[in-house]
N, C-alpha and C positions, 0 to 999 in steps of 0.2 A: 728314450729310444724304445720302440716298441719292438716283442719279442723276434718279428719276423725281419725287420732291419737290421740288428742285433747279430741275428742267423748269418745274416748278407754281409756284414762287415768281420768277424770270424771267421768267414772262409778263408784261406792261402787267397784266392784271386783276388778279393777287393783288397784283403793285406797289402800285396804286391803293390796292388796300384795308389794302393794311400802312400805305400814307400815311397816309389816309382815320382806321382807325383810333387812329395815335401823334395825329395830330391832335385825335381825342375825347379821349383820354386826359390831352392838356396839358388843355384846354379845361376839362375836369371835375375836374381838382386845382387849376387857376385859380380856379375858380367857389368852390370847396369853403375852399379858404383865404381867401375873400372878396375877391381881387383883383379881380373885375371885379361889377360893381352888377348884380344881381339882375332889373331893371327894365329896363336896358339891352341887358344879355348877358345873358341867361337860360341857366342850366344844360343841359348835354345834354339830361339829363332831361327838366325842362318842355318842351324842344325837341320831344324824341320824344314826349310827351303831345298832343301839339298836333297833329302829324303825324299820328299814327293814327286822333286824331278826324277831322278831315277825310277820312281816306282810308274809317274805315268808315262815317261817315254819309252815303256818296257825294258831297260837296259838290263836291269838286275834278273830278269824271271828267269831265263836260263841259267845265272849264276847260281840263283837259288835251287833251279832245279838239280842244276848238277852234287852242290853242296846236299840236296833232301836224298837225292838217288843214292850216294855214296854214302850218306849217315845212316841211311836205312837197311842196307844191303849188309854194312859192317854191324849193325845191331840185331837181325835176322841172323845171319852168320853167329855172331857171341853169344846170341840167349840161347842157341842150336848147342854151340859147340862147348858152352860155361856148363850147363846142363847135363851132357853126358859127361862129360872128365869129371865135374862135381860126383854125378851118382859114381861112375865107375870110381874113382878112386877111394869114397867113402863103402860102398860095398865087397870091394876087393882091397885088400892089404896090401897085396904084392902091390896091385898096379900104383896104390895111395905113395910108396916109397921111389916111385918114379916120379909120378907127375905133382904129389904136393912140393918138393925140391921148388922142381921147374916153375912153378907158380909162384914160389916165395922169389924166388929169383927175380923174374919178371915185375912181380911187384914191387922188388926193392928199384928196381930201376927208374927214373924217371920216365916214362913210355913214352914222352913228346919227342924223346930225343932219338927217337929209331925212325922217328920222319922221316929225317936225310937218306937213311939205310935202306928205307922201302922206296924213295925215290930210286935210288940206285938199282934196288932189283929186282925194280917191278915199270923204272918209268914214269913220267910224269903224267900217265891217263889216270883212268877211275881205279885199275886195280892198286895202287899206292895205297890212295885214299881209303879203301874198303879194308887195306890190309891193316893199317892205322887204327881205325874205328874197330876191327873184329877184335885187336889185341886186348884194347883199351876195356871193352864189354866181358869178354872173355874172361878174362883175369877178376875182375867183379863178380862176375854168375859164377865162375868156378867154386870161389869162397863163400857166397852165398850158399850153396848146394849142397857142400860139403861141409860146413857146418852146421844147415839146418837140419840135414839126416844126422849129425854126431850130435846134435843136442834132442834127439828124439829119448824120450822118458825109455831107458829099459825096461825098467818094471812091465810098459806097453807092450813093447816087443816081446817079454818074457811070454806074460798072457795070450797074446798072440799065436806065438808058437806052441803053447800048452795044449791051447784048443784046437789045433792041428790046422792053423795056418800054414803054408810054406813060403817062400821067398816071392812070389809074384803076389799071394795077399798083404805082406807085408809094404811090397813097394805099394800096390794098389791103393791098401785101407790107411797104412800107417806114413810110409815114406811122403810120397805124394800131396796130400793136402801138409805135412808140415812145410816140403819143400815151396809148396805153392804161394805160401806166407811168407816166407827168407824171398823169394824171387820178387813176386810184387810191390815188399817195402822197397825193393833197391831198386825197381823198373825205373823210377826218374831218374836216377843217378845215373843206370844206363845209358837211359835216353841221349842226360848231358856229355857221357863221355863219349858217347856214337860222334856226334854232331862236332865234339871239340876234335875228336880223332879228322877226320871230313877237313874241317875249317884250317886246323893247323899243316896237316898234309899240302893241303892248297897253297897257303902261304909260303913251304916251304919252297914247294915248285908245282907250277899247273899252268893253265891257257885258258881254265875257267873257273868257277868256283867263289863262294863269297871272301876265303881265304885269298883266292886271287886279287880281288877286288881291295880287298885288304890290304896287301902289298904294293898294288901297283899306286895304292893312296898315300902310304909309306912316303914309297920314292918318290913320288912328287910332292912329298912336305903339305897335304893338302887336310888337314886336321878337320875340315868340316865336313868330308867326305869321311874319312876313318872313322868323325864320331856317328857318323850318320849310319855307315854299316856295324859299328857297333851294337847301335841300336836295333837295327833291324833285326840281326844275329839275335839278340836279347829276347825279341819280341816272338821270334820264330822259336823260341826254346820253353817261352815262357805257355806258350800254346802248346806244344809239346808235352809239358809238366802238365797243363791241364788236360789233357786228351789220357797221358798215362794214369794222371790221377782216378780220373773217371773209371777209368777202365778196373783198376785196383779197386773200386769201393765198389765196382758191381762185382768183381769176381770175391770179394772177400766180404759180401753183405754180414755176415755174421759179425766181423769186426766193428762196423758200425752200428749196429743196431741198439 
């Protein structure tokens, strides 16, 4: 294998899709030797039948659109809101004995399960959904932030302040670029919890959304439909991770080089 193939097969992408792939592969000598029920687990095949009708009679673009609007707004919102509660509570004491509590709290909880809750007080439109998605991100960046400032090298800080830094050089030269590192390795996990926040909200209650879609495939028992937005859902996230990826290795060139 020559170096630059090599390159191309180590990436996370073509990873993915050598997984992605072996995985049809079982799947479709499963099917094909009759291990798995037809009706149940539908073949590759009808899978991607199903798949492509939706995608060319446009049925799905709105759902998705709804589903990207709502994952994005709630991930905009969390890396906003994870970000200031992160710095404010690592830099101020007081506020840290308020709001670390509340964060550990939150994260003991399983956050899928406050779906119902935001149905309820917020409705089954977009603000549910967004509210879902910002918790889910929030709670991630908060930790992120706040721990990448508390593992900042004192000794740093010390120097810093000798040379008559004050508190705005410190966040400037010191806080800042460590937090930028803690935030970027976690942006895809972001990403994935925006999206599952979105997707699960919908299912729970909506009128659109791929979660919608989701459910309405449910109750009507239609498993080649489910797997098919499964997939899709997958594909949308999987692009996602690569777009975040990207983003992370330009903004963090020094890591790779």
């Amino acid at each position: 294998m020559t170096p630059g193939l090599q390159g191309r097969f180590n990436s996370p992408s073509a990873r993915r899709l050598v997984a992605s792939g072996l995985l049809l592969a079982i799947w479709e000598t499963l099917s094909r030797v009759g291990w798995l029920d037809p009706f149940y687990a539908p073949p590759p095949s009808s899978v991607a039948a199903v798949l492509a009708s939706i995608v060319a009679d446009g049925s799905v673009w709105t759902h998705l659109e709804a589903t990207l609007v709502a994952a994005g707004a709630g991930l905009a919102g969390g890396l906003i809101l994870g970000i200031v509660l992160g710095f404010a509570a690592a830099l101020a004491p007081i506020l840290a004995e308020l709001i670390e509590p509340l964060m550990v709290l939150l994260n003991a909880i399983p956050r899928v399960i406050l779906a119902p809750l935001f149905v309820i007080w917020l409705g089954i439109g977009l603000a549910s959904k967004v509210a879902l998605a910002l918790v889910l991100v929030t709670v991630l960046l908060f930790f992120a932030v706040y721990s990448g400032i508390r593992e900042v090298d004192q000794r740093l800080v010390e120097r810093v302040r000798t040379l008559g830094g004050g508190r705005r050089v410190l966040i400037r030269e010191v806080y800042v670029p460590s937090v930028t590192a803690w935030v970027m390795g976690n942006l895809k996990i972001a990403v994935g919890f925006a999206f599952t926040g979105s997707v699960v909200g919908e299912f729970v209650a909506s009128s659109r959304g791929l979660g919608y879609l989701l459910q309405f495939a449910q109750s009507t028992y239609n498993a080649a439909l489910t797997i098919a937005l499964i997939v899709l859902i997958m594909a949308v996230v999987l692009v996602l991770f690569g777009v975040a990826e990207r983003l992370e290795r330009r903004l963090l060139r020094w890591r790779y080089a």
